[in-house]
Each structure stands twice: as C-alpha cells, then as structure tokens.
N, C-alpha and C positions, 0 to 999 in steps of 0.2 A: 341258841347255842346247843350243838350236839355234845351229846352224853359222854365220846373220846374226846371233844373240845375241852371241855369242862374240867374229865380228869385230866388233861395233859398242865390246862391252866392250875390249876391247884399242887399238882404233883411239884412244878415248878417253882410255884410259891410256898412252898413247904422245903423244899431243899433251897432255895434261895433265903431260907429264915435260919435254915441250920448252919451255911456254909460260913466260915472264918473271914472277918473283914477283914482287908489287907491295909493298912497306914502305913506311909514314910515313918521311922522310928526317928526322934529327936535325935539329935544329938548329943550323947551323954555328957560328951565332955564340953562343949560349948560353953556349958554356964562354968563349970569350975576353972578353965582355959583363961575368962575375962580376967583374972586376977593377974596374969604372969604378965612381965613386962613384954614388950613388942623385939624381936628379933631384930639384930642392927648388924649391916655388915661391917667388917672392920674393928670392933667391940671385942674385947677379949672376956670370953665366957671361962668360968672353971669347972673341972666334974664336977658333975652334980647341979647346975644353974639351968634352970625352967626355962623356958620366951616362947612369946607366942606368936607363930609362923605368919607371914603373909596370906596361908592356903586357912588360917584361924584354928587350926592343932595347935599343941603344945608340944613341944620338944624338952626333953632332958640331956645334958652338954652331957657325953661316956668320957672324954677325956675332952683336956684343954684346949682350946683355938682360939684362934685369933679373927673369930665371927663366920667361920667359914658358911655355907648355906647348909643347914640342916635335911632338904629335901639331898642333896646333891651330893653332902658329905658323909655319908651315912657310916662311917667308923667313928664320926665323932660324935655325930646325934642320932640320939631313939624314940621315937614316938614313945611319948608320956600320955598314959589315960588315967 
C-alpha cells in the first residue's frame, strides 16, 4: 500500500470515528399517548378530553364536538405532546 494510500485510509477513518451518528429519534410521545382512549367518530368530546388518533398521536379536544376528526378539524383539536 502506498504512503497517499495509507494516509488517505486512516485520514478517513479518523473522521468517520469523530463524525455524529445519525438515528430515527423514538418517539416521544408514543409511550405516554398508549394511555388515552382511542379516538371515536360520533362520540362527543369536551375541552380539554385526550384520544388517541388512528395516525397514534394524541389529541387534546380546544373546544366541544361531537367527534369530529381531529387531523381534519383542527379548531377543534391540537396535537397534545
């Protein structure tokens, strides 16, 4: 192996030991989410009442309906974390 081979390999492996590993970050809210009841159309929510979405977020009802979809009604629900 040539002597620019050699440092090119090492130089690489030295910044490949320094650089930041990239991961998917979990999910934060997934685990605390499992607790809320399951989102129901039809169902009348009141401010303030949790459910957890088909998409598995959590929603917080801002004002009352009468189950409207949270992704879709967005005056009436807000993504809860």
């Amino acid at each position: 192996m040539s002597r620019r081979r050699f440092a090119a390999v090492t130089a690489a492996l030295v910044l490949a030991g320094t650089a930041p590993v990239l991961l998917p970050a979990a999910p934060a809210a997934a685990a605390a989410c499992s607790s809320y009841p399951d989102w129901q159309a039809g169902k009348w929510y009141n401010a303030g009442d949790i459910v957890r979405y088909t998409d598995g977020r959590a929603y917080v009802a801002e004002h009352g309906n009468p189950g409207y979809d949270p992704t879709i009604s967005t005056w009436y629900w807000e993504p809860y974390a």
